[in-house]
N, C-alpha and C positions, 0 to 999 in steps of 0.2 A: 333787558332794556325797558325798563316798566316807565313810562314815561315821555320815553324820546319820541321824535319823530325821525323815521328815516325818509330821506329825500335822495331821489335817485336824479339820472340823467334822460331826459328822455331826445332821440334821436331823431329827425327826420331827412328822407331822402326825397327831394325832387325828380323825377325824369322828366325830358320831353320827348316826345313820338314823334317819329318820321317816320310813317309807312309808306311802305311802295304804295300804288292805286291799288293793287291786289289785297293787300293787306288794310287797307281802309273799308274796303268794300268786304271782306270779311268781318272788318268792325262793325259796321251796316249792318251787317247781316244777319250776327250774332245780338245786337241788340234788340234786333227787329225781333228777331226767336223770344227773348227776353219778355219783351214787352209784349207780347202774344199770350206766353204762357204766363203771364202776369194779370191780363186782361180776361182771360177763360178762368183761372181761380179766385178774381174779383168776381165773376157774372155766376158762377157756380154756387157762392159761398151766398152772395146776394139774394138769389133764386130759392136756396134753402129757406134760408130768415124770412124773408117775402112769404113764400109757402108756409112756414107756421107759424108767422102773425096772421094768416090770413084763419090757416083751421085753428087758432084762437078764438077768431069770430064768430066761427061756426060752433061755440061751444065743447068742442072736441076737448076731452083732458085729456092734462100731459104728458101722461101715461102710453096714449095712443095719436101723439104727435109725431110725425113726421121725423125719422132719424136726423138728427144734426149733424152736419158736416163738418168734421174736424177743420180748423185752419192753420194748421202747423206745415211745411213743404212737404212732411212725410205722410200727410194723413191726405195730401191733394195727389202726391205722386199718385195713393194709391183709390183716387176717384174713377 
């Protein structure tokens, strides 16, 4: 098919949420966790980069800079 274009269907489904208060308050909860461990690999990753723009300053090559911290989720799991 040198030429065509295939066009598909694309589907979407809506829900809406009714939690019990139990179950909303798990929602809470689990975003809170979320947004925690989102906020400690933002300050982590920050902290790095901070630390070797700084021994930049200091002349240090970057050979003997400060290891860089991966920002991938697997490279922060394993912080």
């Amino acid at each position: 098919m040198v030429g065509s274009s295939v066009r598909g269907v694309i589907r979407a489904f809506l829900f809406a949420l009714d939690p019990t208060d139990a179950q909303a308050e798990a929602f809470r909860s689990h975003c809170g966790a979320q947004r925690f461990a989102y906020n400690w690999g933002l300050a982590l990753v920050r902290a790095n980069l901070d630390q070797r723009a700084a021994e930049r300053t200091y002349g240090i090559g970057e050979d003997q800079l400060t290891e860089p911290v991966g920002w991938s989720a697997f490279s922060l799991r394993r912080a």
